[in-house]
C-alpha positions in Angstrom: -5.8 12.2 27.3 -7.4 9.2 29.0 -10.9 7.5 28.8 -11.7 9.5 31.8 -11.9 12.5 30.6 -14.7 11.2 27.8 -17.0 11.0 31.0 -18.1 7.7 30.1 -20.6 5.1 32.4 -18.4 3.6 34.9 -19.2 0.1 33.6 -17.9 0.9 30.2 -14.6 3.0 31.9 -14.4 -0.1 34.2 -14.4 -3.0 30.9 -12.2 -1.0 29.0 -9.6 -1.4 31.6 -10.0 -4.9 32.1 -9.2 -5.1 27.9 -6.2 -3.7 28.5 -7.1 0.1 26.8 -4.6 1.9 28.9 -5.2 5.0 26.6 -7.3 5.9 23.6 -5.6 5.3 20.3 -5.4 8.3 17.8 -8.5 7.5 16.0 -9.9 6.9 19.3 -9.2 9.9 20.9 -10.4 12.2 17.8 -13.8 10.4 17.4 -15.1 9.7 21.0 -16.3 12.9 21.8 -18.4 14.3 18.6 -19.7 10.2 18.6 -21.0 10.6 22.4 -22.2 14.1 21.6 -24.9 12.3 18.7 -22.9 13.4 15.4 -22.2 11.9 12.3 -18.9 10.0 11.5 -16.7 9.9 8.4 -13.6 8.2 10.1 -10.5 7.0 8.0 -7.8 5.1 9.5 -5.5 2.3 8.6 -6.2 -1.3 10.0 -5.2 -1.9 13.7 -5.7 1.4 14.9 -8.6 1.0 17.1 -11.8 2.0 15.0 -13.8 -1.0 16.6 -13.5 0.7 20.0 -14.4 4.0 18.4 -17.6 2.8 17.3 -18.6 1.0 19.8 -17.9 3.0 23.0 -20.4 5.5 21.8 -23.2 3.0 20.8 -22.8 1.1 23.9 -23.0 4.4 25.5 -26.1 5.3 23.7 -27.9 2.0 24.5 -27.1 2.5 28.4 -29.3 5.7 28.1 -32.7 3.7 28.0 -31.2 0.3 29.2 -31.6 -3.2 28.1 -34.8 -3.6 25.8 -34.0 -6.5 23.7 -34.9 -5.1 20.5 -32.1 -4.0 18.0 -31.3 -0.1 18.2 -27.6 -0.3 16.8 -26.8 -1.9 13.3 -23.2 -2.5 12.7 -22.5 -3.7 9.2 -19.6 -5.5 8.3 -18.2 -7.0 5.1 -17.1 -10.7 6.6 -18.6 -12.6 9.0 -15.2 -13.6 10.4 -15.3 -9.1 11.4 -18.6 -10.0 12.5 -17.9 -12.5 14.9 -15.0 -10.1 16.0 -17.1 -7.1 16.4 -19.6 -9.1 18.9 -16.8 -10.8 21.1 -15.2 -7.2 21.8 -18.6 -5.9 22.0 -19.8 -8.2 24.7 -16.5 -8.1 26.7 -17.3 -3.7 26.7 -20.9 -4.5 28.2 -19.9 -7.1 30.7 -21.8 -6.4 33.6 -24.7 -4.7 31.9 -27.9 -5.9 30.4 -27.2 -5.2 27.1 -26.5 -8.2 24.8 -25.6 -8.3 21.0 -25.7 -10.8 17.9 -24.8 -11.8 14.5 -26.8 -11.7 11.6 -24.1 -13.8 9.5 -23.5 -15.4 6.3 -22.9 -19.5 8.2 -25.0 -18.4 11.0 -28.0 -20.3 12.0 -31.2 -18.9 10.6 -33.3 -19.9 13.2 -31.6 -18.0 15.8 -31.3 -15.4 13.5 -34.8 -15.6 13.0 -35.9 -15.4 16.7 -33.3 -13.1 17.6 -33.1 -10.8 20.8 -30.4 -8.1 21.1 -29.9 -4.4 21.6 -26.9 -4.4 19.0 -27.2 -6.6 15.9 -23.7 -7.0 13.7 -24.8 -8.1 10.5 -23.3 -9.1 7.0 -25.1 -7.7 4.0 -26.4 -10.6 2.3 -27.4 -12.1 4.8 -29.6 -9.1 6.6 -30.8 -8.1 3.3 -32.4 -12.2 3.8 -33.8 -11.5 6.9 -35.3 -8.1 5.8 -37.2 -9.6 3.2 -38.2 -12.1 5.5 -39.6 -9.8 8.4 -37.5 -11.1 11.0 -35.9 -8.2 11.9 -37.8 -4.6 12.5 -35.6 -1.5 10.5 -37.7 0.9 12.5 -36.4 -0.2 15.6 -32.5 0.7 14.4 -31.3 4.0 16.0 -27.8 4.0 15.2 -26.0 3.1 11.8 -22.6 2.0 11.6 -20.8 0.4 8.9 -17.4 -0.6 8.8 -14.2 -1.4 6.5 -16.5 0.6 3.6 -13.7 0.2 1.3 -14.0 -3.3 1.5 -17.7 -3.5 1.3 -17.0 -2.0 -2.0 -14.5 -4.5 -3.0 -16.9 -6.9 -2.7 -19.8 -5.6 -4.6 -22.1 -4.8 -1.3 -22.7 -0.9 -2.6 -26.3 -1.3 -3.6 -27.4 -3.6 -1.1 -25.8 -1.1 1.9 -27.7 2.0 0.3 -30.5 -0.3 0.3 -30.7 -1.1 3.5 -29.7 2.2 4.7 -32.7 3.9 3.0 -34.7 1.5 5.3 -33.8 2.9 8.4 -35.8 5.8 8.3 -35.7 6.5 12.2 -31.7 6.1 12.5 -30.5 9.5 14.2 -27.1 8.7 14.0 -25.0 7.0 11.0 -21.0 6.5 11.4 -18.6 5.0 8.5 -15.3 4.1 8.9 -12.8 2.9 6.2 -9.0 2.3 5.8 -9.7 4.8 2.2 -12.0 7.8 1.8 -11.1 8.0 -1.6 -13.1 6.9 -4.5 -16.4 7.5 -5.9 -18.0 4.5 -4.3 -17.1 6.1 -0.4 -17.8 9.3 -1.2 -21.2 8.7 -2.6 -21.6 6.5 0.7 -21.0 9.3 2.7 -23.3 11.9 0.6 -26.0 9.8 0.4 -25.6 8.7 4.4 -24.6 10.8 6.6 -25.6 14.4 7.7 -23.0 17.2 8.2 -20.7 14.6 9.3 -17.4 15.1 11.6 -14.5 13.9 9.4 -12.0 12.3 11.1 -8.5 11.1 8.7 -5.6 9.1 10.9 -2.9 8.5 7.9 -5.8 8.2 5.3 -5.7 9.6 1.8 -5.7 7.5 -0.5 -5.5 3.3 -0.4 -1.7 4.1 -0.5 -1.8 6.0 2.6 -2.2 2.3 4.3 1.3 1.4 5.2 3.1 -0.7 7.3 3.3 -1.0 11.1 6.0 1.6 12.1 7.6 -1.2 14.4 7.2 -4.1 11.6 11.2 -5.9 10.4 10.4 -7.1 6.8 13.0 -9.5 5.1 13.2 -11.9 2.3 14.6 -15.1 1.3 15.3 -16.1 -2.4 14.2 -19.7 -3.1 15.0 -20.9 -6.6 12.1 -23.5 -6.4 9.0 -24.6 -4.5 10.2 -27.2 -2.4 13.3 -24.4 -1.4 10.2 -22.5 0.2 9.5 -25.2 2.5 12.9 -26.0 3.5 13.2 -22.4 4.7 10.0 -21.9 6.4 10.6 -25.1 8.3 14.0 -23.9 9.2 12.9 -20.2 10.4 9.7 -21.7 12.2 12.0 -24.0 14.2 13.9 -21.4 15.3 11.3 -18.7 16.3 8.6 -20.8 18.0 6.3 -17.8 17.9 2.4 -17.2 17.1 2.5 -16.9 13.3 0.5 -16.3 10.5 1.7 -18.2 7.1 -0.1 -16.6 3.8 -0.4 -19.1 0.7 -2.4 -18.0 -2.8 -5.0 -21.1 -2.8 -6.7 -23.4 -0.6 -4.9 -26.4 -2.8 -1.8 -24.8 -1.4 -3.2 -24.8 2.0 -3.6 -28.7 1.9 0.1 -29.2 0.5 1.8 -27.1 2.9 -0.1 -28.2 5.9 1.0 -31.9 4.4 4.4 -31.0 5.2 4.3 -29.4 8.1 2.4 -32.3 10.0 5.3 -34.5 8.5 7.6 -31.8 10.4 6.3 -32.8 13.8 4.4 -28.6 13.9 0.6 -28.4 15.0 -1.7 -25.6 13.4 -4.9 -24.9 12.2 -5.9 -24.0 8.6 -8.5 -21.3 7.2 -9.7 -20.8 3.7 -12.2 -19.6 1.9 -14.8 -22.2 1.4 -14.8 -23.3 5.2 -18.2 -23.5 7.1 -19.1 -21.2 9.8 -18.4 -23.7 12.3 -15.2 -24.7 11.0 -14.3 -20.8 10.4 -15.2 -20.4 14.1 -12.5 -23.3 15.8 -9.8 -22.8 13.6 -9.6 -18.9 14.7 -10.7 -20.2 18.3 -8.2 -23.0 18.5 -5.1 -20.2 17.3 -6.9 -17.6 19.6 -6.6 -19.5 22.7 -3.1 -20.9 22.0 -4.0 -24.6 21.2 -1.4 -23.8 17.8 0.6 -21.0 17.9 0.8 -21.5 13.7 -2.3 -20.4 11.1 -2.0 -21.4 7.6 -4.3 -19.4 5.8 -5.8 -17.7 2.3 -6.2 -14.0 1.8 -9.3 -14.3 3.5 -7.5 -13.7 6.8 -5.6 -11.1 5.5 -7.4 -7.8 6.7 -9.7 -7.2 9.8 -8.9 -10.6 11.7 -8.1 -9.3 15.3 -5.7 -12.3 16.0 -3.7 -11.0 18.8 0.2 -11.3 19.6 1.3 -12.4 16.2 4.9 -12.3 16.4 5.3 -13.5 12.9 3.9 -13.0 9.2 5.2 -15.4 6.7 4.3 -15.0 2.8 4.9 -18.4 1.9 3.3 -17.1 -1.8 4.1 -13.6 -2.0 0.8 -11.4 -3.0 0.8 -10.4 -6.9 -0.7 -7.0 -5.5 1.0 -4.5 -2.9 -2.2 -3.9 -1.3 -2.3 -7.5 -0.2 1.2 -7.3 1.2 0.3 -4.3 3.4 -3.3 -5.9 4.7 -1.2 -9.8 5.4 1.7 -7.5 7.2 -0.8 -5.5 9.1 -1.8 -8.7 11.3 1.5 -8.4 13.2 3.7 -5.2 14.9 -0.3 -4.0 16.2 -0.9 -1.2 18.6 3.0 -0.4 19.2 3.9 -3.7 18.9 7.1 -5.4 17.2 6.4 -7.9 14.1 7.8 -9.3 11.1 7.2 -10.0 8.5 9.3 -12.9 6.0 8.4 -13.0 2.3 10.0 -16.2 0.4 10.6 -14.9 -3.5 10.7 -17.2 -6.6 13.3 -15.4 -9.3 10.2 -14.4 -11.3 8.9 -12.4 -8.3 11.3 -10.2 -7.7 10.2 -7.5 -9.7 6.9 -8.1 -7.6 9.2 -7.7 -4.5 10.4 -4.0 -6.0 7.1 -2.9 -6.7 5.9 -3.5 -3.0 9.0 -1.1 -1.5 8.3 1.3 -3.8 4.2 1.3 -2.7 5.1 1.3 0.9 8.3 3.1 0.5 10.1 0.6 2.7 13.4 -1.3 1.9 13.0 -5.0 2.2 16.0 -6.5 3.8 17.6 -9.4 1.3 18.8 -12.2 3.4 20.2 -15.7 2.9 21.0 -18.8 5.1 24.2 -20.3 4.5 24.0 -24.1 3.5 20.2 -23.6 2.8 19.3 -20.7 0.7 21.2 -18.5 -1.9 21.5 -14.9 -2.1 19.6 -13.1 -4.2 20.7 -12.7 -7.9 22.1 -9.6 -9.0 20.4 -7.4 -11.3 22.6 -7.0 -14.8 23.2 -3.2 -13.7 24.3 -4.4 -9.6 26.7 -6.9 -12.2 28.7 -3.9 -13.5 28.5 -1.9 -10.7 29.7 -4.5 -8.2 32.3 -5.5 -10.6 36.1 -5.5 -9.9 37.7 -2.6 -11.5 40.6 -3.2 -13.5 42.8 -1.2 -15.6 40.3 -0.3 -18.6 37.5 0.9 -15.6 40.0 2.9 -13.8 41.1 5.3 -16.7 37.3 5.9 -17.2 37.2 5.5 -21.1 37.3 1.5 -20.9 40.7 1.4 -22.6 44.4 1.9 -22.0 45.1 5.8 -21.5 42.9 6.8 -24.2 43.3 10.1 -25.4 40.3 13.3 -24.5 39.1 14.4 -27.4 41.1 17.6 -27.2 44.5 15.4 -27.8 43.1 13.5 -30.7 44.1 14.4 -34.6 42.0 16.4 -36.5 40.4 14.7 -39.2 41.0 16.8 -42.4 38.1 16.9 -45.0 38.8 15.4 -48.3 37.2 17.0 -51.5 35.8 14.8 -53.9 38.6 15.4 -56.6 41.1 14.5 -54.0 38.5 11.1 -53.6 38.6 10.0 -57.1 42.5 10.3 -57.7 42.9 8.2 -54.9 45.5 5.5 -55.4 46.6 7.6 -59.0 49.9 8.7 -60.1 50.4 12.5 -58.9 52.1 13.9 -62.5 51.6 17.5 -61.1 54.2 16.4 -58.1 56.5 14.5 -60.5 56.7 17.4 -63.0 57.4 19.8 -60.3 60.2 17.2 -58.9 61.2 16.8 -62.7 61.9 21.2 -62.9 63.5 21.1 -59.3 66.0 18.6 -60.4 67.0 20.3 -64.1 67.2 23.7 -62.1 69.6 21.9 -59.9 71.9 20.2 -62.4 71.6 23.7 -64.4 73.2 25.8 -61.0 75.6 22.9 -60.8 76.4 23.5 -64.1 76.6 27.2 -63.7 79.0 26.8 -60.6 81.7 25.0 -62.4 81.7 27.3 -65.7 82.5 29.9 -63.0 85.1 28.1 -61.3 87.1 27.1 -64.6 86.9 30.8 -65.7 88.8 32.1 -63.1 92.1 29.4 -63.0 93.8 31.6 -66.0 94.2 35.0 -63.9 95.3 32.7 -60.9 
């Protein structure tokens, strides 16, 4: 099924095939119609399938109906402002050519323009629109249409009250959608009660947060570095032999500033993100990778999930993630929409049980590699040791030794009694008197044999 058949305004068919959108995704094509037709949303898919287009189609749609008023009718709540900025961009490229327009309220974000601010769709942060609540700048009864997005991680960061706060404002929404990689856990589920109305539940690969997995197209391979500075000698050797757009994940912003050190000294151009960047500086490092000014991003977990960064080719996990989770969210930014990626993990000795634990979450083998002259093989496990070990003569017979018997061809071990015990090592008088009487009985038959013999010479 195409985006024709949803019998949307030919503006909005016309946008979504300048983007690109030859087809509805999955999560797409199961949402789009009960959204259009005014119903509540429950939708669970993993990142990268297409839930920003699912969501916004419809409320653009909605907006069309009375045109371009300036005041906000949709509310989009996000849990970042980096998804924030994200939602906007692809929300003002799907009304190009219209009169509707849309705008951040944003953690960063300038409050005066937040303040004075005209739009038919607002995409807001929590903390920051709970601000401008308090402060009038922004009518709730005005907001027709609730959506909020990545739920799961509005959880994660401790948003729950404020979003049923806000929510219970917006006494003349009509409409409320929530989408989230999970629909498991008390916190979403009391979202959803407490939200929506007899909503249409949508799941695309959602059960629970396990059920996010990897790309189906996504390579993943490791290298064993024995020490730090064996990490960067890798990663400079595989990034100059790609040359592709890639992501490379470190644990801390200190990290950030070492690695980028040596990569500058490499002669390699890139940009940085981390976690206590401004909005502006936020804003050109994702701009400056965007566009293709640096085809490398070095960046925290904070770029990890909902960044649509697009045509990553490569994921590097310069620090591997201590949690599996993390692994899943940093591998999701490449191998998007049917798209091939990789993804390289670099692993200390004392991660590779970490390394384990992550195949057995996404129940993916992680291919072991080495580069000869630069980087060791991984070490074998004690139990790979045996296994892999030559087989000699002891291993081939099976019992370890030479031709060892079963047990069927060993002796019998007879039971001693105690008696037999204690007159251990003792003189046996019982066998010597019977030896003793077996020897007089023979000298007595000898004797008896010759008396015989002499008696009968005489009648000879």
């Amino acid at each position: 099924m195409g985006f024709e058949n949803f019998a949307l305004p030919e503006i909005i068919s016309s946008n979504i095939a300048s983007l690109g959108w030859e087809k509805p995704t999955h999560i797409q094509d199961l949402v789009l119609a009960p959204a259009l037709e005014g119903s509540d949303i429950l939708g669970g898919a993993p990142t990268g399938t297409g839930k920003s287009g699912a969501f916004l189609i419809p409320a653009l749609v909605q907006c069309l109906k009375k045109g371009a008023t300036g005041v906000p009718r949709v509310l989009i709540l996000e849990p970042t402002r980096e998804l924030g900025l994200q939602i906007c961009e692809v929300a003002e490229k799907l009304s190009f050519g219209t009169e509707l327009s849309c705008g951040t309220v944003i953690g960063g974000g300038d409050r005066e323009a937040q303040r004075d601010l005209v739009a038919d769709l607002v995409v807001a942060t929590p903390g920051r629109l709970g601000e401008v609540l308090r402060k009038g700048w922004l009518d709730p009864d005005s907001i027709e249409m609730l959506i909020i997005d990545e739920a799961d991680r509005m959880l994660d960061l401790g948003f729950y009250d404020e979003v049923k706060g806000l929510a219970s404002r917006l006494v003349n929404r009509s409409q409320t959608m929530l989408f989230s990689a999970t629909l498991e856990g008390a916190g979403i589920q009391g979202f959803a009660s407490e939200l929506l109305n007899d909503p249409f539940e949508v799941r695309v690969g959602v059960g629970g947060e396990s059920d996010e997995k990897l790309p189906e197209l996504l390579k993943s391979r490791a290298y064993y570095a024995d020490s730090p500075e064996k990490k960067v000698s890798i990663l400079l050797h595989l990034l100059s032999t790609t040359r592709n757009r890639a992501l490379i994940f470190v644990r801390t912003k200190d990290r950030v500033s070492l690695l980028a050190g040596r990569l500058k000294r490499a002669g390699f151009t890139f940009a940085t993100l981390q976690g206590d960047f401004s909005q502006a500086e936020r804003n050109a490092a994702i701009s400056r990778f965007k566009e293709g000014e640096v085809s490398l991003l070095i960046a925290t977990d904070v770029a990890a999930r909902g960044l649509d960064l697009p045509e990553v080719q490569w994921v590097y996990n310069f620090d591997l993630p201590r949690q599996a989770i993390i692994y899943v969210h940093r591998a999701g930014r490449t191998a998007r929409a049917g798209a091939s990626g990789v993804v390289v993990s670099f692993v200390e000795r004392s991660e590779i049980a970490t390394l384990e634990r992550i195949e057995r979450y996404t129940g993916r083998d992680i291919e072991r590699r080495q580069i000869k002259g630069l980087c060791a093989a991984f070490p074998l496990a004690p139990e790979e040791k045996t296994l892999g070990r030559r087989s000699g003569r002891a291993a081939t017979q099976g019992q370890g030794g030479f031709d060892r018997k079963g047990k069927e061809e060993e002796k019998k071990r007879v039971k001693l009694r105690h008696r037999v015990l204690k007159n251990k090592g003792k003189p046996d008088f019982a066998a010597k008197r019977a030896r003793k009487a077996a020897l007089a009985q023979a000298r007595e038959e000898k004797k008896a044999a010759l008396a015989a013999k002499k008696a009968a010479k005489p009648n000879e």
